[in-house]
VOPAGU-2260 file (C-alpha; in pm, 1 decimal, decimal comma):
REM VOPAGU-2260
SITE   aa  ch    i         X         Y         Z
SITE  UNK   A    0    -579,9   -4182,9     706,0
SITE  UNK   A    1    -451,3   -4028,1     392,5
SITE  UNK   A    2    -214,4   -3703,6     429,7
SITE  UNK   A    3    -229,7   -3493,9     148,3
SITE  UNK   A    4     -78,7   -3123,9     121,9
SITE  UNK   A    5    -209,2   -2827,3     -99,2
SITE  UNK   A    6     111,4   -2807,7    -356,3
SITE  UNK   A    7     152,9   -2411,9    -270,9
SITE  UNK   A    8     297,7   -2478,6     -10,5
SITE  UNK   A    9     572,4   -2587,2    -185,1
SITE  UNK   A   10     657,6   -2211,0    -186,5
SITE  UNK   A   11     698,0   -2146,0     201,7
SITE  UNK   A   12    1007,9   -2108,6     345,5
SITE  UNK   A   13     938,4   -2339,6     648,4
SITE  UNK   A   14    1230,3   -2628,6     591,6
SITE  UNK   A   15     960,0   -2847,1     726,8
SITE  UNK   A   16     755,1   -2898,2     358,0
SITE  UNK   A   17    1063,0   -2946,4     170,7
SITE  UNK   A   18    1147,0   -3267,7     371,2
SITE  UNK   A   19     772,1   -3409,5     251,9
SITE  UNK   A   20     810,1   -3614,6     -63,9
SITE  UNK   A   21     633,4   -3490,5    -367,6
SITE  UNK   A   22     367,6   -3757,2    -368,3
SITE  UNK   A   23     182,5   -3604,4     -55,9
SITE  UNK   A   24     133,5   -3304,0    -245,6
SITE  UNK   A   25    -200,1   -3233,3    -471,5
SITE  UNK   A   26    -285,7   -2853,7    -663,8
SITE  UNK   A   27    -551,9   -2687,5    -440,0
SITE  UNK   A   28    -854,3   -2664,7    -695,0
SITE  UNK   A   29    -829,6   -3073,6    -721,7
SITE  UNK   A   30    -791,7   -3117,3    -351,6
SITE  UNK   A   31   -1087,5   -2922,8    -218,7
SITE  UNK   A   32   -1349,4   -3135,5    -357,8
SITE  UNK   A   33   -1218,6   -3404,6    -138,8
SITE  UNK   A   34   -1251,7   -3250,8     196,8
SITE  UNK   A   35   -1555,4   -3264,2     398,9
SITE  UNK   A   36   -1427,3   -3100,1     731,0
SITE  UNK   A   37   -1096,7   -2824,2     746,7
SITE  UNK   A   38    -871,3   -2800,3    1039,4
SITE  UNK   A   39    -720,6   -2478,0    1053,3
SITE  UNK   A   40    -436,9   -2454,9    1343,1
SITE  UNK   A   41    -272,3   -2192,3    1392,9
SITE  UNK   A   42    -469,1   -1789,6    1465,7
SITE  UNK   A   43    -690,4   -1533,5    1328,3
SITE  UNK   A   44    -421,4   -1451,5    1067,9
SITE  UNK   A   45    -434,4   -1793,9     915,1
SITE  UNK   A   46    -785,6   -1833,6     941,6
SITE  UNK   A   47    -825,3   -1495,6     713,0
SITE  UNK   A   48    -555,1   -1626,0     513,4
SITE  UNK   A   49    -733,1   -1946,5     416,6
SITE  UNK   A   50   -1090,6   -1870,6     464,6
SITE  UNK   A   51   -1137,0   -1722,4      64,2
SITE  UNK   A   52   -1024,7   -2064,8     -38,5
SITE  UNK   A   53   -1267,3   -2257,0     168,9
SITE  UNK   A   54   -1570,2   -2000,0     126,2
SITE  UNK   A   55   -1539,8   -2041,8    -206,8
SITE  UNK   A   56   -1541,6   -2434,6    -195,2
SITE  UNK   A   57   -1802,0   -2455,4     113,9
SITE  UNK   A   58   -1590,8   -2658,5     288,4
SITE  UNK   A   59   -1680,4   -2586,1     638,8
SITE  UNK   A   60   -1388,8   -2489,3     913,1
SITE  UNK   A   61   -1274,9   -2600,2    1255,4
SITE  UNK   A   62   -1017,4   -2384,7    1425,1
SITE  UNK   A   63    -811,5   -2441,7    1634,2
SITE  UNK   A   64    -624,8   -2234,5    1868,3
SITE  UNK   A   65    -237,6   -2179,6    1798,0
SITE  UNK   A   66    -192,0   -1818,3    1812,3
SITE  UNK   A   67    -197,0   -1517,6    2039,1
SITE  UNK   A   68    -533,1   -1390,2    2098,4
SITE  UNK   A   69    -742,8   -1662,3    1908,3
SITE  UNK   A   70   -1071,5   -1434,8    1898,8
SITE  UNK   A   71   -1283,1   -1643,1    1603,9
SITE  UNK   A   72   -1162,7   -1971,6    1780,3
SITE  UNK   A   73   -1380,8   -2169,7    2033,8
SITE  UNK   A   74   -1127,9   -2475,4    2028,6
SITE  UNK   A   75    -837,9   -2485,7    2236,0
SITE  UNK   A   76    -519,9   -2719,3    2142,9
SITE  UNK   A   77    -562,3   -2921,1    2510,4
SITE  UNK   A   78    -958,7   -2964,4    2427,6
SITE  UNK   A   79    -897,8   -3071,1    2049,1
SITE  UNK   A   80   -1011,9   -3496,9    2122,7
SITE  UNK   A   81   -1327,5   -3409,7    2277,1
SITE  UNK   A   82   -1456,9   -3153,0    2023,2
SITE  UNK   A   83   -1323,6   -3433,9    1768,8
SITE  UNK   A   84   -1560,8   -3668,8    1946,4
SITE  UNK   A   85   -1890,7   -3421,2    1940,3
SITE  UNK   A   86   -1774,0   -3372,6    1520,6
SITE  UNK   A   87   -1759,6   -3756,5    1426,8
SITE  UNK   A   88   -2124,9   -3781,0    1631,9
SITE  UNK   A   89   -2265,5   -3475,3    1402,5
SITE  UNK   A   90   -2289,2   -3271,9    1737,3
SITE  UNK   A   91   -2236,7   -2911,8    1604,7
SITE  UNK   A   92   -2363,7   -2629,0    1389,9
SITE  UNK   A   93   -2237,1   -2451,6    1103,3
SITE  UNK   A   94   -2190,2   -2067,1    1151,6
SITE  UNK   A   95   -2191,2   -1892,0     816,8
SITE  UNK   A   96   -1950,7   -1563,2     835,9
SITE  UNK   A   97   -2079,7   -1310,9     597,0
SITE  UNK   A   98   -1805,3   -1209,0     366,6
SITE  UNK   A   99   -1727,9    -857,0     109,0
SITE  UNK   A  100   -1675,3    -904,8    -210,3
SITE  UNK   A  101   -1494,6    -584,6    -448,9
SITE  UNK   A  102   -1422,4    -465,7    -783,4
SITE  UNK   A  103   -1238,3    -182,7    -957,5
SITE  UNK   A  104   -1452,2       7,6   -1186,2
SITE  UNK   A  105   -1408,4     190,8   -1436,6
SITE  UNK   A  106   -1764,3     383,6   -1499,6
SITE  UNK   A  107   -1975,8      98,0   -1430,5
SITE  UNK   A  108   -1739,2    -193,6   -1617,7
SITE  UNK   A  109   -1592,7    -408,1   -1397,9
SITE  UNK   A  110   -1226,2    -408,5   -1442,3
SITE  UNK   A  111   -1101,9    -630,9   -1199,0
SITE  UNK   A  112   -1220,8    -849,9    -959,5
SITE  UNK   A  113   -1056,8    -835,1    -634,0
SITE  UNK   A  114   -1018,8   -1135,6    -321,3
SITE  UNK   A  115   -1325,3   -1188,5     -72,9
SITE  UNK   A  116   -1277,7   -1045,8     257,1
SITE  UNK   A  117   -1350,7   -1183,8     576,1
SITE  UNK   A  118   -1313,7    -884,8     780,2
SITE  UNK   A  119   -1279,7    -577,3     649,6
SITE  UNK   A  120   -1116,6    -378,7     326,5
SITE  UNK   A  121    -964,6     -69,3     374,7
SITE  UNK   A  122    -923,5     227,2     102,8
SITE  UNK   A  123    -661,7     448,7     269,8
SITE  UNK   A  124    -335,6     659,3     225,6
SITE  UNK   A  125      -4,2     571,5      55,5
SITE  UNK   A  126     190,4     765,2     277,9
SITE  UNK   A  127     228,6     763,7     605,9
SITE  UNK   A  128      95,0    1102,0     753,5
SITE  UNK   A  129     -50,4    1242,1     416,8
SITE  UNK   A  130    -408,4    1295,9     393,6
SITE  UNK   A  131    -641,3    1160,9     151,5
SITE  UNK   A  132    -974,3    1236,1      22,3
SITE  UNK   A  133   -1240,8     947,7     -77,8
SITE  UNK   A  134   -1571,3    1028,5    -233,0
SITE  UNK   A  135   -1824,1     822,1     -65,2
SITE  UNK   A  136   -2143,2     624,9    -261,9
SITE  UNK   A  137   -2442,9     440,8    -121,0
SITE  UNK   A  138   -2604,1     272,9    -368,5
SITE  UNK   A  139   -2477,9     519,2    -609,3
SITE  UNK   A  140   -2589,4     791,4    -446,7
SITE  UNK   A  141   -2330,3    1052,2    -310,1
SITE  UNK   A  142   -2338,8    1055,6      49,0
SITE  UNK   A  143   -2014,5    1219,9     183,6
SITE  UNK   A  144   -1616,4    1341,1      71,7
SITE  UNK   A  145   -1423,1    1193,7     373,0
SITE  UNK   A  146   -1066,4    1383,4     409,7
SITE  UNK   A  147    -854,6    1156,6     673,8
SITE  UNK   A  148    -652,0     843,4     691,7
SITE  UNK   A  149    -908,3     650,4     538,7
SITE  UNK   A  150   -1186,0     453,8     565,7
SITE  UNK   A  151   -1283,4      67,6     662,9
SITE  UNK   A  152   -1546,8    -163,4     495,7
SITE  UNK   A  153   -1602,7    -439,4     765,3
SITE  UNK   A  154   -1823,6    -739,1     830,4
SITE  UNK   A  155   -1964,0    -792,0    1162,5
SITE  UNK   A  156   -1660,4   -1090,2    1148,4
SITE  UNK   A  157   -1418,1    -740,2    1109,4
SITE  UNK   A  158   -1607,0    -592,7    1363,9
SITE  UNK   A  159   -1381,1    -693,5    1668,3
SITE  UNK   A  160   -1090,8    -570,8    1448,7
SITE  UNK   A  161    -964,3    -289,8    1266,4
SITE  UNK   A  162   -1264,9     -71,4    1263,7
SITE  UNK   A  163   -1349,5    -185,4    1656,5
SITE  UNK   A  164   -1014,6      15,8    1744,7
SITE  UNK   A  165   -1142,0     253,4    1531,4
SITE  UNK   A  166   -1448,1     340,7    1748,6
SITE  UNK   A  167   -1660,9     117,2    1524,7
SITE  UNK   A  168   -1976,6     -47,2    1655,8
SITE  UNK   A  169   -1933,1    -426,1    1776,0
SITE  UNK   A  170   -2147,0    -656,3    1591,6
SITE  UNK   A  171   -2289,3   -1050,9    1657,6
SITE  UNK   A  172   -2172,5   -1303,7    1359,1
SITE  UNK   A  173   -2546,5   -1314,4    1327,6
SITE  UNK   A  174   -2623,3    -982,3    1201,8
SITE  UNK   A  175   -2577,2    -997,2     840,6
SITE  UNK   A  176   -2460,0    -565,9     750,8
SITE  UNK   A  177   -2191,5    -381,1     619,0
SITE  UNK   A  178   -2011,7    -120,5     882,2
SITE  UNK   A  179   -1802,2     188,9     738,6
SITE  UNK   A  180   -1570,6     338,3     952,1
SITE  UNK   A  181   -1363,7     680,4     913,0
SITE  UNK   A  182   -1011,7     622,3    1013,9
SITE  UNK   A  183    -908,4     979,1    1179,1
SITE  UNK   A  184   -1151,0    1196,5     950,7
SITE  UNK   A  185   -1064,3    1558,2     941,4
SITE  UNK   A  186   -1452,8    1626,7     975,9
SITE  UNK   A  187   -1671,4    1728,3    1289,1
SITE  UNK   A  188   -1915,9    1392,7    1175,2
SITE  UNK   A  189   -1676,9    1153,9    1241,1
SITE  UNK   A  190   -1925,2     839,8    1343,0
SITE  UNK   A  191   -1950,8     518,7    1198,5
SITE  UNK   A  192   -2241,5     361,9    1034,4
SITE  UNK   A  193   -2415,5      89,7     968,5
SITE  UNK   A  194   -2598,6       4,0     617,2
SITE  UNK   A  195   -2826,3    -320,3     531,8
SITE  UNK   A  196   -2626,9    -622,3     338,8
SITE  UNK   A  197   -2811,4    -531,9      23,3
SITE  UNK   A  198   -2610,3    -169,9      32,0
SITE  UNK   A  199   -2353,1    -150,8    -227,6
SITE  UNK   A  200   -2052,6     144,3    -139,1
SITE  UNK   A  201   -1854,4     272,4    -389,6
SITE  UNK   A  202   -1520,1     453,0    -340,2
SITE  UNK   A  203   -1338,8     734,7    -556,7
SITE  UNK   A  204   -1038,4     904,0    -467,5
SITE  UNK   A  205   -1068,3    1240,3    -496,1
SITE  UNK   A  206    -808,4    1475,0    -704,1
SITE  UNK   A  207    -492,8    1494,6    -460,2
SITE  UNK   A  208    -112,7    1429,3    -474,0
SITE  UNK   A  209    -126,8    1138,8    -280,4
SITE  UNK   A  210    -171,4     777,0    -356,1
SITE  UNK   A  211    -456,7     602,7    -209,0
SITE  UNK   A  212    -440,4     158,1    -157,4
SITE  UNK   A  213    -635,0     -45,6     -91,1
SITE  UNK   A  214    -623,1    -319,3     157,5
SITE  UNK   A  215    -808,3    -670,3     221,3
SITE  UNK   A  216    -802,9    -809,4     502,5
SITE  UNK   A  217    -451,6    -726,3     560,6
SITE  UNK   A  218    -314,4    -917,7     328,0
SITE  UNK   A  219    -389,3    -804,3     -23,9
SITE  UNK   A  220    -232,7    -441,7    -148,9
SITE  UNK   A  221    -375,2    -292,4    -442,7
SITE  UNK   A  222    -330,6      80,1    -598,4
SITE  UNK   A  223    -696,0     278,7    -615,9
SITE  UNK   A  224    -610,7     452,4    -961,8
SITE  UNK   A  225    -782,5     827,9    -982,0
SITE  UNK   A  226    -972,3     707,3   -1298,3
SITE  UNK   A  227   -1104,9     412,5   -1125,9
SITE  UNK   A  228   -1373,7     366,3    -851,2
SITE  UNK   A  229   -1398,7      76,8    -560,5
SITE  UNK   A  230   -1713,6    -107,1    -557,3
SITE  UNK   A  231   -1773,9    -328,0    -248,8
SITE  UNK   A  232   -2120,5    -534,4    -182,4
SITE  UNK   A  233   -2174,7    -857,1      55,9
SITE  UNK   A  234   -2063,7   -1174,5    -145,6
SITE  UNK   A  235   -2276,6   -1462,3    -251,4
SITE  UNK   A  236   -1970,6   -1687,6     -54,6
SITE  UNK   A  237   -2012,1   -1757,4     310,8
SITE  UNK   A  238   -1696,0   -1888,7     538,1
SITE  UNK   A  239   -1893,4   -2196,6     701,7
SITE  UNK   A  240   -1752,1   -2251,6    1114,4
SITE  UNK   A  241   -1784,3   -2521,9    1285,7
SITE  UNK   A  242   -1952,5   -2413,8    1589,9
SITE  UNK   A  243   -2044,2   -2616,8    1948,3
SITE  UNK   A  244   -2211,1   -2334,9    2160,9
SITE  UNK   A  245   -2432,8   -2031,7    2118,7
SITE  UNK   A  246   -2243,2   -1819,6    2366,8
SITE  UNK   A  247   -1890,3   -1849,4    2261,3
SITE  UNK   A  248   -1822,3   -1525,1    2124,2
SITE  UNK   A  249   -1982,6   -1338,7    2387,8
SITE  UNK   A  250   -1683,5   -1508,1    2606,4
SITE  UNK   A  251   -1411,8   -1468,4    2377,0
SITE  UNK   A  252   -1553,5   -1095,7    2398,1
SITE  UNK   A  253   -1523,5    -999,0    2723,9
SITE  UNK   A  254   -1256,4   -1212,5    2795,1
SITE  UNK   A  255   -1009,3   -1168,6    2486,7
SITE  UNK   A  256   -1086,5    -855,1    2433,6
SITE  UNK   A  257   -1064,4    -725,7    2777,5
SITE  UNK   A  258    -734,0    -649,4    2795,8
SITE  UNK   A  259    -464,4    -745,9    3039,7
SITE  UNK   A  260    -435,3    -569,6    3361,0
C-alpha cells in the first residue's frame, strides 16, 4: 500500500506532518485523479472541510467517526474492518449530497466565484447585535426586505444544522431543494421556506451602517459589498457518500439529535 499525503498539509501546525519526509507528499490537483475511494476520519467539521475538494473530483467518501456528534457518519471507529469488508465486495451505494454553489454580482456579471457549500451559506451581520437588512430575490423577482440577524441558504445536508436550530424544516438527503431561513427577523412572517433546486436567490444588502458577511459553511468569510449582490443556485457538483443502509439517518436523527438527558 502506497501512503501518499496532499502537500497542504505541509501548512498545519500538527508536529505530526513535519516528521513525514517530503517524498510522501504530492500537490492535491495531481493526487485526486489517483484515488478511487476517500477515508475521511475525523467529524462533520472535516467532512465540510474536505468535501469541495472531493465533489469537485467525484471521488466518493467514507467517513468515519472521530468526532463529537458524528451526524453525516454511519461508520463507527470499532466497526471500521467490517464495513472495509462490505467496500472491497462492492456492497454499498453512493449517496449524492446536493451542494450550493455562489457568486458576487455586480448587475448580472459575475465577479467572483465563491467555494461550494455543503450545508448552508449564511449572509448576515458584521457586528454582533446590529441589525441588518437583506433584499430578498427568487428568480429575480423581489420577494421580501428581511431586517434581522440574517438569513441561511441550506441544503437538506444543512438541514440538521444551522438553520434546524433556527426553526428550519428537517429535510431527507434525498430531497433535492434549497431551504431559506430568517435568523431572528424583526418581522411578524418569520417562517422558513422551501423553494425547488432549479430556484436561484439572490441577496442585496440594503442601505445601512452596518457591514453584512457572508459565510460558507462555516469556514469561508467574505464581505457582501453594498454595490454587489449574492447569487446562490444548486451546483452541478455532488459530494458522493459511501452509504450501507437506507435507514441510517433516520437513526442518527433521533438518536444524535435527541439530546442528552
Amino acid at each position: 500500500m502506497d501512503v501518499v499525503l496532499p502537500s497542504y498539509v505541509l501548512e498545519s501546525t500538527q508536529a505530526i506532518y513535519r516528521s513525514i519526509d517530503a517524498a510522501y507528499y504530492q500537490p492535491c490537483d495531481e493526487l485526486m485523479p489517483t484515488i478511487d475511494i476517500a477515508f475521511i476520519l475525523g467529524g462533520d467539521g472535516t467532512v465540510l472541510k474536505m468535501a469541495r475538494s472531493f465533489a469537485l473530483a467525484q471521488v466518493p467518501v467514507c467517513a468515519v467517526n472521530f468526532g463529537s456528534l458524528g451526524f453525516l457518519f454511519e461508520v463507527e471507529p470499532t466497526e471500521v474492518e467490517h464495513w472495509l469488508t462490505r467496500i472491497l465486495a462492492g456492497d454499498y451505494h453512493i449517496e449524492e449530497r446536493m451542494m450550493l454553489s455562489a457568486a458576487l454580482c455586480e448587475g448580472e456579471n459575475v465577479s467572483k466565484v465563491l467555494p461550494l457549500a455543503l450545508n448552508e451559506i449564511v449572509i448576515a451581520h458584521g457586528n454582533v447585535g446590529k441589525m441588518v437588512r437583506i433584499d430578498v430575490y427568487i428568480d429575480g423577482h423581489f420577494v421580501q426586505q428581511y431586517p434581522g440577524d440574517g438569513i441561511i441558504v441550506s441544503t437538506p445536508t444543512g438541514s440538521t444544522g444551522y438553520s434546524f436550530s433556527g426553526g428550519g424544516s428537517i429535510v431527507a438527503p434525498q430531497v433535492k431543494c434549497l431551504m431559506v431561513t430568517p435568523i431572528c427577523p424583526h418581522l411578524l412572517l418569520k417562517t422558513p421556506f422551501i423553494l425547488d433546486e432549479q430556484a436561484v436567490l439572490t441577496f442585496s444588502s440594503a442601505p445601512s451602517r452596518n457591514s453584512v458577511r457572508i459565510s460558507i459553511d462555516g469556514m469561508t468569510d467574505q464581505e457582501l459589498p453594498r454595490t454587489v449582490s449574492l447569487r446562490v443556485s444548486r451546483s452541478d457538483y455532488a459530494l458522493k457518500m459511501i452509504r450501507f443502509t437506507e435507514k441510517y439517518f433516520y437513526t442518527n436523527l433521533f438518536t444524535k439529535l435527541a439530546g442528552k438527558s
